[in-house]
Each structure stands twice: as structure tokens, then as C-alpha cells.
C-alpha positions, 0 to 999 in steps of 0.5 A, a space after each residue: 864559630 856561628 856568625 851572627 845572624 843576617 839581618 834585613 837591610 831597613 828596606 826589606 819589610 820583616 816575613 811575618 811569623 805566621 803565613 810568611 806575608 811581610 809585616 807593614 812597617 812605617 809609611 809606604 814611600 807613596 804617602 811620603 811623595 803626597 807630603 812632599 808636594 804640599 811642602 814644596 807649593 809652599 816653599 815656592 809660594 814663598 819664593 814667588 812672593 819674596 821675589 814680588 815684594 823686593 821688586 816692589 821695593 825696588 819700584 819705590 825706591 826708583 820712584 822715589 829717587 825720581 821725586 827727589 830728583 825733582 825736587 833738587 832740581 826745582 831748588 837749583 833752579 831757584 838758587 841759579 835765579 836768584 842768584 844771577 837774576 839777570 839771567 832768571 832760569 838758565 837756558 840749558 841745566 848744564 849752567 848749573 854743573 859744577 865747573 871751576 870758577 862759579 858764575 851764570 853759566 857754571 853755577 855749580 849747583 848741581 852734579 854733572 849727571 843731573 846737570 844735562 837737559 835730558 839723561 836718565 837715571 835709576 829708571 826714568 827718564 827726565 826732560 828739561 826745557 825752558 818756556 818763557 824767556 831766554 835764560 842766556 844772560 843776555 836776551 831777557 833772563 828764563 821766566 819759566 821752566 818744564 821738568 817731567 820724569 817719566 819711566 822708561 818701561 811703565 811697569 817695570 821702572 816705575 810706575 808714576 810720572 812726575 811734571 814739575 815747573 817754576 812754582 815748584 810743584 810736582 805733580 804726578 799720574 800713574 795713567 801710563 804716560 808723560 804728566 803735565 801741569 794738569 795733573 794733580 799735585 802730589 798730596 792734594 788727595 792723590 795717592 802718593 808714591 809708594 815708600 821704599 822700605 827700610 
């Protein structure tokens, strides 16, 4: 019994029937790798710019958690003074933790992780302090208060700080340091924070 022919692997170009010279068959491997190079610039394009834009999603989300921080802030702030206006803006935010029996120095306005004159979250940094009165319930009640927010790495949590005080405005810039009552308001023609995506 004959055994059938041998057959050349896929790798081994076919001899030509004349002359012995193997015959082209597809695309040399060299013309594969200048295909390949494209291909790969753009999937790590697109990897780089996925990247870029989730971190720029998340540098909104901070700014806006930091806004809105404020903002609940600056109504616990009022609730307390009208509240108690004996006592008008507390001394220290710790008054307005949630703590037992409600009363001047456990308002129970705010959660505990807000309730602190300084302390971080979600990349920034913020500050309370009280600048006209007392605020103790028992000198003359606190007439005035300064809330800044500011990130704790420029850049990289966030790119805006924030100053709000008892009229309740936020006011906010982008220059890289703390922002104060000189600042613009947000929405009288600044640009405004970015919003997070959804």
C-alpha cells in the first residue's frame, strides 16, 4: 500500500513547477507587523483617553460633593440660628452633630463627619471658624461664620476652591489657592464646576 503524499506544512512556500524557486504565497509576516503597529497606537489611544476621562469624571464628582457640602453646611448653619437665636451661629459645627436630646449644643443638624470645625472628605479639605460674636449660648449669639473647601492636592482632587460665609454664597476659584469673600460667586459669569456624568 502507497502512503499518500507528504504535504507541505502552511509555512513552507510551495517549489514552483519550473525552475525550483518557491511561489509567493500570501502576505510576508513583515507586512503583518506594519499592520500591527497601527492597531496597537490606537487601542492605547483609546485606553489613555478612557483613563482621561474617568478621571476627569471623578475630578467633578469631588467638586461637586465639595459644593454640596457647602451648601448643607451653610442650611444647618441657619436652621441652628434660628432655631436658638440666643446662641445665632455656634462656636464650633460640633453643636450641631446628632447627639441624644436636641438642644444649642447638639442640634442634630448635621452627621458627625461634617459636625467638626476642620476634617476632610472626598478630596478636600474644609475649615470652619466663627468671626463675629461668640456663638457659646452664653456671651452674644455668633453673627458671622467662614467656610472654605479647598483640595488637598490642586490637580489631582479637585480643581476649585470654595468660600462661603452667613449670606450664604459660594464663591469659588480655580487659581490654585484658598478662595475668599473676593472671589466671584458661582453663576455671576464664572464658569462653573464641571458636572459629573451619569
Amino acid at each position: 500500500m502507497a502512503s499518500p503524499p507528504k504535504r507541505p506544512f502552511p509555512s513552507e512556500p510551495k517549489k514552483a513547477e519550473r525552475g525550483g524557486a518557491p511561489a509567493k504565497r500570501g502576505l510576508p509576516l513583515r507586512y503583518l507587523g506594519y499592520a500591527a503597529v497601527p492597531i496597537g497606537i490606537v487601542v492605547l489611544l483609546t485606553v489613555l483617553a478612557q483613563r482621561s476621562a474617568r478621571e476627569e469624571n471623578l475630578l467633578a464628582v469631588k467638586t461637586t460633593l465639595a459644593r454640596d457640602s457647602l451648601r448643607t453646611l451653610n442650611m444647618a448653619l441657619v436652621m441652628h440660628a434660628s432655631t436658638y437665636p440666643e446662641c445665632g451661629f455656634p462656636d464650633s459645627l460640633a453643636d450641631l452633630k446628632y447627639a441624644g436630646t436636641p438642644g444649642p449644643q447638639q442640634s442634630g443638624l448635621l452627621d458627625p463627619t461634617l459636625a467638626q470645625d476642620n476634617f476632610t472628605k472626598s478630596g478636600y479639605s474644609f475649615a470652619y471658624r466663627l468671626t463675629g460674636g461668640k456663638g457659646d449660648c452664653q456671651a452674644e449669639p455668633g453673627t458671622n461664620y467662614e467656610l472654605a473647601a479647598r483640595p488637598l492636592q490642586y490637580g489631582s482632587t479637585g480643581r476649585w476652591s470654595f468660600f462661603t460665609d452667613q449670606t450664604g454664597v459660594i464663591r469659588a476659584t480655580t487659581e490654585g489657592r484658598e478662595a475668599t469673600a473676593d472671589d466671584p460667586p458661582l453663576g455671576s459669569g464664572t464658569p462653573q464646576p464641571p458636572p459629573a456624568a451619569e
